[in-house]
C-alpha positions as CSV (number, residue, x, y, z in Angstrom):
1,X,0.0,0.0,0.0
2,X,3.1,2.4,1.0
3,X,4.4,1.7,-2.4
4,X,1.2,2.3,-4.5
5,X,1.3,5.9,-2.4
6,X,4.6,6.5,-3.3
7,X,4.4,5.6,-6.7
8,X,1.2,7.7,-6.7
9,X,2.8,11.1,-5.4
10,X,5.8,10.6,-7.4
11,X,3.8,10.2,-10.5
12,X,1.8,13.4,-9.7
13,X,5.2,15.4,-8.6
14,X,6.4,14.4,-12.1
15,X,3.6,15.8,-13.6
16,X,3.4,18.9,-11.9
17,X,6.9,19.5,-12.8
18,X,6.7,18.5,-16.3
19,X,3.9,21.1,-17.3
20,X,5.5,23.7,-15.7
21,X,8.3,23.1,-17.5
22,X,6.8,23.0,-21.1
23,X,4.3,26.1,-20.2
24,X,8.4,27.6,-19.5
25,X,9.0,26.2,-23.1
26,X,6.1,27.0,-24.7
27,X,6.9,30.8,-23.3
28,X,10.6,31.0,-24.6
29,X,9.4,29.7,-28.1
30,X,11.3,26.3,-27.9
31,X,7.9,24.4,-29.4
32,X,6.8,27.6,-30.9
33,X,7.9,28.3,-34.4
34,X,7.3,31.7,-33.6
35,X,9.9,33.0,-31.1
36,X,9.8,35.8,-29.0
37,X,11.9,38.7,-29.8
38,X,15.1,39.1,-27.3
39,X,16.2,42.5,-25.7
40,X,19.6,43.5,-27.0
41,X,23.0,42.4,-25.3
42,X,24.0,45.1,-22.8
43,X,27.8,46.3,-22.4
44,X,29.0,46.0,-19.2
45,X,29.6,49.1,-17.4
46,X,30.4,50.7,-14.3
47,X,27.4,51.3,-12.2
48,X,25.7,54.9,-11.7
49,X,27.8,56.4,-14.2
50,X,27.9,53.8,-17.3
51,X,29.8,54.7,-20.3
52,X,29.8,58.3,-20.0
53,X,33.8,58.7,-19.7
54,X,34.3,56.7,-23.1
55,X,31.6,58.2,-24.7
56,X,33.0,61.9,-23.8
57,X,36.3,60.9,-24.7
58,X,36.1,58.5,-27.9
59,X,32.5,57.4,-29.2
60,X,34.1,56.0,-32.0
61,X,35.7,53.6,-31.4
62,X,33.3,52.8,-27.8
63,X,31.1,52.0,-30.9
64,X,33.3,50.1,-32.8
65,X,34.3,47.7,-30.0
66,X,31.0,47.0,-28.9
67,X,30.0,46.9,-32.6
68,X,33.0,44.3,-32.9
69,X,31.6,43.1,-29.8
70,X,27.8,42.2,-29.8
71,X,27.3,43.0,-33.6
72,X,24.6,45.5,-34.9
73,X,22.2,46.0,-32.0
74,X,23.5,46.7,-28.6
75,X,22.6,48.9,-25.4
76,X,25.3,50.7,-23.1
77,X,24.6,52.6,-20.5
78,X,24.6,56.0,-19.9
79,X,24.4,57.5,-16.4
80,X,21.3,55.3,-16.3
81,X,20.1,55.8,-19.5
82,X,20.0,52.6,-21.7
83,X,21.4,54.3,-25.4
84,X,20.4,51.5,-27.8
85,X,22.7,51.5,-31.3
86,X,21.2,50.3,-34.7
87,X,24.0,49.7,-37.2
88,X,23.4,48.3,-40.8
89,X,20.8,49.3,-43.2
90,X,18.6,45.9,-41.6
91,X,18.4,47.4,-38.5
92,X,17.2,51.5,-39.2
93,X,14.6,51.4,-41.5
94,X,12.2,52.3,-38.1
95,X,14.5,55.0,-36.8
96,X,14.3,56.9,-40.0
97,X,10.6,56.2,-41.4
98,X,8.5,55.9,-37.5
99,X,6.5,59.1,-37.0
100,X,6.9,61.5,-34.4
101,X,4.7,59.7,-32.1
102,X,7.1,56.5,-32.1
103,X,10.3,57.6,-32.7
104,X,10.8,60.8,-31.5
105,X,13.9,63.9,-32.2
106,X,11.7,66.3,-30.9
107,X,12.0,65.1,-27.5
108,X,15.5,64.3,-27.0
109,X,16.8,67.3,-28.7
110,X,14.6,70.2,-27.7
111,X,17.0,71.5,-24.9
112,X,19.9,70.8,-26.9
113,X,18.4,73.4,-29.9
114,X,16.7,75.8,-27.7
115,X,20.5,76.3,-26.3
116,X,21.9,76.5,-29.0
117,X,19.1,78.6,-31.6
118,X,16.6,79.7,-29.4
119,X,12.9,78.8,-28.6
120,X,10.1,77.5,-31.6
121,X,12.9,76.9,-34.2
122,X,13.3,73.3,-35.6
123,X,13.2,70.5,-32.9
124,X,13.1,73.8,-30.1
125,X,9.3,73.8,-31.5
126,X,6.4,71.7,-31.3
127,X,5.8,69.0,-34.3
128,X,3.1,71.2,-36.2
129,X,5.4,73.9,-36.2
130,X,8.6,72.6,-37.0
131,X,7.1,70.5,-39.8
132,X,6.0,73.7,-41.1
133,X,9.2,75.4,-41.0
134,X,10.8,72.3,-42.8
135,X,8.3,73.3,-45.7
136,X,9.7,76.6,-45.2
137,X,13.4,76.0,-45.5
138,X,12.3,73.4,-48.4
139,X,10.7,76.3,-50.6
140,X,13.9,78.6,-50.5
141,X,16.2,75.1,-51.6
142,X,13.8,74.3,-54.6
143,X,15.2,73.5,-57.8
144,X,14.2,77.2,-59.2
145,X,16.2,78.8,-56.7
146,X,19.1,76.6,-57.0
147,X,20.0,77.5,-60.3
148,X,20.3,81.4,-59.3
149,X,22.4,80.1,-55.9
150,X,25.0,78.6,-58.6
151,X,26.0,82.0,-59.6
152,X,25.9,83.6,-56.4
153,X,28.0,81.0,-55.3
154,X,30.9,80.9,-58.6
155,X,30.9,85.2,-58.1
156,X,31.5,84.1,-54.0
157,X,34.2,81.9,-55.2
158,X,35.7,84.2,-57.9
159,X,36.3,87.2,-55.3
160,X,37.8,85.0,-52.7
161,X,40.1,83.2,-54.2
162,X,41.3,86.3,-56.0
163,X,43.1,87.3,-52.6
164,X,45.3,84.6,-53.2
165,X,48.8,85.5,-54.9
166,X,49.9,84.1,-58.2
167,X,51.5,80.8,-55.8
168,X,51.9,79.7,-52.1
169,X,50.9,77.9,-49.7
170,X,47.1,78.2,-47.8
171,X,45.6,76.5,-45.0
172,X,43.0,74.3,-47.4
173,X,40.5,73.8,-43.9
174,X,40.6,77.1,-43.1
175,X,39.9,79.0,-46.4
176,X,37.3,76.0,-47.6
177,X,35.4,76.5,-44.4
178,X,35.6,79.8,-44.6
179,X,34.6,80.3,-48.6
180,X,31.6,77.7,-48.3
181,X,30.6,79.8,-45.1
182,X,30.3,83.1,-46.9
183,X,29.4,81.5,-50.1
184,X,26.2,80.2,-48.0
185,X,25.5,83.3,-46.6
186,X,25.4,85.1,-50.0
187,X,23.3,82.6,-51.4
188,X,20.6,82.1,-48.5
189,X,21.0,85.6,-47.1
190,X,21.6,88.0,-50.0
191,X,24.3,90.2,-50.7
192,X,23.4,92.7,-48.0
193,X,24.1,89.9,-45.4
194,X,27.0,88.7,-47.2
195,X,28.2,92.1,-46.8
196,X,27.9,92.2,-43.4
197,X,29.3,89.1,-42.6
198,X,33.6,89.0,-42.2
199,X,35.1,85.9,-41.4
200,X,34.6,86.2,-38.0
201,X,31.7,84.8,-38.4
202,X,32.6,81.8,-39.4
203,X,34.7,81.2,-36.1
204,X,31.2,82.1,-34.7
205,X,29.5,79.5,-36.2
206,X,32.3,77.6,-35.1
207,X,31.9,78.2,-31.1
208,X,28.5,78.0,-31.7
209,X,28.4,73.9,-33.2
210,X,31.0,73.4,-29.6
211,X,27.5,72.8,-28.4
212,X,27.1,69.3,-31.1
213,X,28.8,66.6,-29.0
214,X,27.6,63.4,-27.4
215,X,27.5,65.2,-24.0
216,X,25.6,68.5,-25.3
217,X,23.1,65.7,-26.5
218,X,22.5,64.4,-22.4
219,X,23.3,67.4,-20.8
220,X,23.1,70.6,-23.2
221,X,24.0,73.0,-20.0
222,X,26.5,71.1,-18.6
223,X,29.1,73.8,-17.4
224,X,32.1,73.0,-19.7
225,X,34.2,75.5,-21.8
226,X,32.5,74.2,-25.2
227,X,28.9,75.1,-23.7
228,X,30.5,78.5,-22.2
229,X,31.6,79.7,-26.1
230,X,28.4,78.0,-27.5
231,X,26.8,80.6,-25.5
232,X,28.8,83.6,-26.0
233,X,28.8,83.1,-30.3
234,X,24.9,83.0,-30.2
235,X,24.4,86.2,-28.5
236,X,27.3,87.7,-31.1
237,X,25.5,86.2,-33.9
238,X,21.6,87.0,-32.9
239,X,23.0,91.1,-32.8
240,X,24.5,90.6,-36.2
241,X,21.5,88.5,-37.7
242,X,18.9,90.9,-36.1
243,X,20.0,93.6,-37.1
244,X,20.0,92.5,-40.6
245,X,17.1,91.4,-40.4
246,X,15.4,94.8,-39.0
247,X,17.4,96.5,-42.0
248,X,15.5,94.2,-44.7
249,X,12.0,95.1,-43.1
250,X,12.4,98.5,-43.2
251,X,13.8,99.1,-46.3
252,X,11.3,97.3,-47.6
253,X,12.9,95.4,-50.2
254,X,12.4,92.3,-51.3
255,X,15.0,89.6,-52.2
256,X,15.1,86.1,-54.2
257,X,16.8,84.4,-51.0
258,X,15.9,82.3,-48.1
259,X,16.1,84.8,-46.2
260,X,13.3,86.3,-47.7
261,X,11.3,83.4,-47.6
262,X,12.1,83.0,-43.8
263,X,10.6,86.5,-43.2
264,X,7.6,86.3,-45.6
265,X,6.6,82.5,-44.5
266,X,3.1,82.7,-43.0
267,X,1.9,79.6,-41.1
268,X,-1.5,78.2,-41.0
269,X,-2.6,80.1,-38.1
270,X,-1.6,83.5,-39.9
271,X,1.1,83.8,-38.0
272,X,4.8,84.8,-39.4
273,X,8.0,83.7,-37.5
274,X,9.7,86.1,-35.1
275,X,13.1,87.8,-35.8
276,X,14.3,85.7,-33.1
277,X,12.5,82.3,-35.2
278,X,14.4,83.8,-38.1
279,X,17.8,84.2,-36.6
280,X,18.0,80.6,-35.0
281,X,16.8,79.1,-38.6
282,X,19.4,81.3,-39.9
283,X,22.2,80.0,-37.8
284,X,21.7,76.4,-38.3
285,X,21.9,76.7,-42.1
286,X,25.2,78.7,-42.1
287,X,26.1,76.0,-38.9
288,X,25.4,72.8,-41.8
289,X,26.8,74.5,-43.9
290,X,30.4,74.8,-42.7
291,X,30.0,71.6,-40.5
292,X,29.0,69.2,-43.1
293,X,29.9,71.2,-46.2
294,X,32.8,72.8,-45.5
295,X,34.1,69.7,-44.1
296,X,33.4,67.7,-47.2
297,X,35.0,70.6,-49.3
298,X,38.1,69.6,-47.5
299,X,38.1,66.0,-47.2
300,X,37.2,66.0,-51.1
301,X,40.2,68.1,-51.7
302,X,42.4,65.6,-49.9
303,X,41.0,62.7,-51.1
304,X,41.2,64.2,-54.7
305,X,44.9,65.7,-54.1
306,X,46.2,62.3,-52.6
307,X,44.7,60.1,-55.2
308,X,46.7,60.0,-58.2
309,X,43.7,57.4,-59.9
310,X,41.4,59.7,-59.8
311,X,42.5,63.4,-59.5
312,X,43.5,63.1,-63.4
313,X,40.0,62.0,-64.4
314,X,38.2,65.2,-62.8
315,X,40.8,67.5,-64.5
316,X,39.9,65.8,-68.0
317,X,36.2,66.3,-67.5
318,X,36.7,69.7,-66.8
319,X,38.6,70.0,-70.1
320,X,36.1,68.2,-71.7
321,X,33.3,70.7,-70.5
322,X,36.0,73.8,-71.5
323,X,35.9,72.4,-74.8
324,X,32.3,72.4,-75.1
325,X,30.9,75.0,-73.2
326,X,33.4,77.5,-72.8
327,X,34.6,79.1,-69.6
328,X,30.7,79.0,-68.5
329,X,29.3,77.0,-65.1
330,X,25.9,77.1,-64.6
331,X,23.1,74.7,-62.8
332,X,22.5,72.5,-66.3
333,X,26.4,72.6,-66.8
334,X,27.2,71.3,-63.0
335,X,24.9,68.2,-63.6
336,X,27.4,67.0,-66.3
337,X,29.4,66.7,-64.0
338,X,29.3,63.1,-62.9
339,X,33.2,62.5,-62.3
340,X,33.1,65.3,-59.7
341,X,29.8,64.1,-58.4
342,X,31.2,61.0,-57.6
343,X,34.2,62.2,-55.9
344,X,32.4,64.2,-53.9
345,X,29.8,61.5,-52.4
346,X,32.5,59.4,-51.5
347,X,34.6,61.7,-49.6
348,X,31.1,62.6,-48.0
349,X,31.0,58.9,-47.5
350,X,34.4,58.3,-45.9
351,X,34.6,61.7,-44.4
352,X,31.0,62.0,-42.8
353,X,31.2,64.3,-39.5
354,X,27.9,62.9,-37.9
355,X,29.7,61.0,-35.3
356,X,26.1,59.7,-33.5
357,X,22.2,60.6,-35.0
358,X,20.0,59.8,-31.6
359,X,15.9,59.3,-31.3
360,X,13.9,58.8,-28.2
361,X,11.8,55.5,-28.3
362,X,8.1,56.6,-27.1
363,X,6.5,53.0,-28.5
364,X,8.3,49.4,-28.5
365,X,9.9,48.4,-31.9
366,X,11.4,45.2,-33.3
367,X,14.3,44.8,-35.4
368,X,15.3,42.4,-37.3
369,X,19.6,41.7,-37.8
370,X,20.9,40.9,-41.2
371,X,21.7,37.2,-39.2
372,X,17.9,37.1,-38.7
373,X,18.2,38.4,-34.7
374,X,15.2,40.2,-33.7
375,X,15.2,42.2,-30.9
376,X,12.8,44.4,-28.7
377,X,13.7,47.7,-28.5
378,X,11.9,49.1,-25.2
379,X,9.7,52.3,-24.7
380,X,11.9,54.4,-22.9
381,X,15.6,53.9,-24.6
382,X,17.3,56.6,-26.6
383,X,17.8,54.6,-29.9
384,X,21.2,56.0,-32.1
385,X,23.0,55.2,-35.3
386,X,26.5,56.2,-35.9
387,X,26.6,57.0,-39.7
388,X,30.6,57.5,-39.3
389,X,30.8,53.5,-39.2
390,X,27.3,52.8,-41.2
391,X,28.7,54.7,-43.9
392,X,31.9,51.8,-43.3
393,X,29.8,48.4,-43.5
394,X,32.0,45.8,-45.1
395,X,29.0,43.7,-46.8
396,X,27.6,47.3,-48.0
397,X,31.1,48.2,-49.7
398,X,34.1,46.0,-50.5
399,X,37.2,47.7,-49.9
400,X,35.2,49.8,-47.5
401,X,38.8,52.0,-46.6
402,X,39.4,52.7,-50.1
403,X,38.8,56.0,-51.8
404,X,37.0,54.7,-54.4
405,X,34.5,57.3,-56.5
406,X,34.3,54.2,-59.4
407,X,32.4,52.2,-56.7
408,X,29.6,53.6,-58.3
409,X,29.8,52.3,-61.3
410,X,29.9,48.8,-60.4
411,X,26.7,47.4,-60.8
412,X,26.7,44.9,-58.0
413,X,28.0,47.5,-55.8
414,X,26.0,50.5,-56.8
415,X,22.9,48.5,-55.8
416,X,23.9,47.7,-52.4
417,X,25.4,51.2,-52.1
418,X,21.6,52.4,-53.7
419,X,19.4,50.6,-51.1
420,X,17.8,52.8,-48.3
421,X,20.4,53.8,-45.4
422,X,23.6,52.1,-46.7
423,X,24.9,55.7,-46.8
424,X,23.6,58.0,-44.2
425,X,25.7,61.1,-44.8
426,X,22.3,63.6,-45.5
427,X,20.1,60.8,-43.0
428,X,17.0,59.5,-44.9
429,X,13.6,58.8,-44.7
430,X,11.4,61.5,-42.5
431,X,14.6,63.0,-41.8
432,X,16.2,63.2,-45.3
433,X,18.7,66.6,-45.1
434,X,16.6,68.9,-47.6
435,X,20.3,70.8,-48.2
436,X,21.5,68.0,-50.0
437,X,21.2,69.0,-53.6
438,X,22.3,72.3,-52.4
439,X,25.4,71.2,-51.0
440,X,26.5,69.2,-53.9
441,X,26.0,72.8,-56.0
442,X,27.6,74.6,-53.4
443,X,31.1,71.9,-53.3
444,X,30.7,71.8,-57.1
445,X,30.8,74.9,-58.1
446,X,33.9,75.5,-56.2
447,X,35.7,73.1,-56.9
448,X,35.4,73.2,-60.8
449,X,36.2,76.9,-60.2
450,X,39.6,75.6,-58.1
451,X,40.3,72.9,-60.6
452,X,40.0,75.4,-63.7
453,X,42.5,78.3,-62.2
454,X,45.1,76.6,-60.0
455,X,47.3,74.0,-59.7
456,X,47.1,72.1,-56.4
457,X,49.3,69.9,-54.7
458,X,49.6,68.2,-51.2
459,X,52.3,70.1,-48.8
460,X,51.1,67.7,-45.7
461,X,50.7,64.5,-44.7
462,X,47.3,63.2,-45.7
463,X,44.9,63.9,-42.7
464,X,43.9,60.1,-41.5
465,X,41.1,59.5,-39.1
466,X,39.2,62.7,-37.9
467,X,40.7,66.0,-38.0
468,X,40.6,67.2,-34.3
469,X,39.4,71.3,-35.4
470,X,43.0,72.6,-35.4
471,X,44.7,70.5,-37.7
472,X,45.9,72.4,-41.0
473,X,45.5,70.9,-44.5
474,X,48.6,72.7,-46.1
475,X,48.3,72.7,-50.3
476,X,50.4,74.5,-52.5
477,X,49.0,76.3,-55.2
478,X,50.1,78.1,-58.5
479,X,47.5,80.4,-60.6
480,X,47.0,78.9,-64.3
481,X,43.7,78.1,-66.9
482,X,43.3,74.5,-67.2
483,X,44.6,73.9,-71.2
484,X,42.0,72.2,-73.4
């Protein structure tokens, strides 16, 4: 009878047990062909403060090793914050394309642009009105008005570089910077702000992007020098911007500029934006544009001057255009230019200053790994994507080092370069740079103008990695007409 008990409670124990454990299975997905998506691996990190010291001191390669590490979704920690990175063109299809109310910029970067361009301008404003100013900004880059910016931007380049002796030796970052900075200005602004504007300026707009780092993103009044100078250069530039600004009004005059389209934009409630709306949209274009353009100017130069491959092959196209168009550059004749073009998007490529692009999570999102790892991406993390090493993805580009503008040609390479963010140097989807075609006008311009009157050559070391913001890029130069 004892045994028949035994055997009884040992058969119910078993099958107490048993259940539980398959309703555990049946949970994780092991007899489920559906499984269950997985949060992403977590770097270890010191507690309280996380990453924060690597992430101040190198994100790049932080990135790299954990990207090395766990592969293309990860989470570090940030001072308690879990900062989630989506790396690979599998992985950020959400983070570009989600709406507002999923994905959100607004929200993580308000205080960062309110400190550095004032209240109610771009994410500093709420969604109806920023989207609205997008449309704004959008309208003064249309296609009409970049043909006229062409010219503006070839007399811009004509009357600077005429300062220049007959040969020497410049500074290539600092008169790039500089040129695409006033070149902008004239172009967006008018002459009368051109006018106004000295090259002080442009070490103004440099102060001011101090306050674009991974720790301005967190904290964007953390008491450190960068955030000290941020401060100072926006108060210098909204006296000079204002008071252009109060000069156009009254005058009355009207202008084919974005400026003028800033001041004339009504929004759907009637009303127009303030000077101070005006100033801090003002500010951000002329802080892209010697960011990211001037920095590409620069890295295009080096890239061009150091490559003996290709260097040659821009030169001939420019003889080829001489031949058939004359001395002339206009918008129709810049889009012949498909050499240059190339150049250009892979310096962009290789040379992309976007170090991290960061989004608040406000709804729960999966992703999928190129592997075929899905993960759960929680409410509450700040999501990122580092388009310094997408840009670098060695299944997106063989050779991925290599200056290479004939990448683009390859058919089998030019399709995986071609599908949506494999190359995240202007962002894309909802967030698609709108000064994109601009910028290519802008670098295009000046560089057929450079490559048609001087003769350029390398007189430093080729600049590898980042520059640091006082590096030089020394070239020497010698005044002549390209010979057809």
């Amino acid at each position: 009878m004892a045994y028949i008990l035994l055997t009884a409670l040992f058969l119910i124990l078993a099958t107490f047990f048993f259940t539980k454990l398959l309703k555990s299975n049946l949970n994780l997905g092991l007899y489920n062909s559906k499984r269950e998506p997985t949060l992403p691996p977590v770097e270890k990190a010191w507690p309280l403060v996380g990453a924060i010291f690597m992430l101040i001191k190198d994100p790049l390669n932080l990135i790299k090793k954990n990207y090395q590490k766990h592969g293309s979704v990860f989470t570090i920690k940030v001072l308690g914050q879990n900062v989630t990175m989506l790396i690979g063109p599998e992985v950020s299809s959400h983070f570009y394309t989600a709406p507002e109310s999923e994905i959100s910029l607004g929200v993580l970067l308000n205080k960062l642009v309110v400190s550095m361009f004032g209240q109610n301008v771009a994410y500093g404003a709420p969604a109806e009105i920023r989207r609205q100013q997008f449309q704004f900004l959008k309208k003064g880059l249309s296609p009409q008005k970049l043909r006229y910016y062409v010219g503006q931007t070839l007399e811009e380049a004509q009357d600077y570089l005429s300062k220049w002796q007959d040969c020497g030796t410049v500074d290539l970052m600092h008169e790039l910077q500089c040129l695409v900075t006033l070149s902008c200005a004239r172009c967006m602004f008018g002459y009368n702000v051109r006018e106004n504007l000295s090259e002080d300026v442009s070490s103004l707009i440099c102060d001011l992007g101090g306050g674009l780092s991974p720790i301005s993103l967190l904290w964007p009044n953390f008491p450190i020098p960068a955030h000290y100078r941020r401060d100072r250069a926006k108060a210098k530039l909204n006296d000079i911007f204002s008071n252009i600004i109060n000069s156009r009004k009254s005058s009355l005059r009207s202008e084919e500029d974005l400026l003028q389209t800033l001041i004339q934009s009504e929004y759907t409630d009637g009303n127009y934006n303030t000077n101070e709306q005006v100033v801090g949209l003002s500010t951000s274009i002329l802080l892209a544009s010697k960011h990211s353009a001037g920095m590409t100017a620069v890295w295009t130069g080096a890239y061009l001057l150091q490559n003996k491959a290709f260097f040659p092959k821009v030169l001939e196209e420019q003889k080829e255009l001489l031949h058939r168009h004359g001395s002339k550059i206009d918008f129709d004749i810049l889009g012949e230019m498909d050499v240059l073009h190339r150049c250009i998007k892979e310096a962009i490529r290789l040379g992309s200053s976007a170090i991290i692009t960061a989004r608040y999570c406000r709804k729960a999102f999966t992703v999928t790994t190129k592997e075929g790892k899905e993960y759960l991406i929680p409410e509450g993390h700040i999501v990122a994507t580092p388009p310094t090493i997408a840009n670098r993805l060695d299944y997106v580009y063989k050779d991925l080092e290599r200056y290479d503008p004939d990448r683009y040609l390859s058919i089998e390479e030019k399709e995986m370069a071609s599908q949506p963010f494999s190359n995240l140097s202007f962002g894309g989807g909802r967030h698609l740079c709108p000064g994109e075609a601009f910028a290519y006008i802008n670098l295009k311009t000046i560089w057929s103008y450079l490559l048609r009157n001087f003769e350029l050559d390398l007189a430093s070391p080729f600049p590898e990695g980042k520059w640091n913001g006082k590096d030089k890029l020394l070239v020497r130069y010698k005044r002549r007409q390209l010979s057809i």
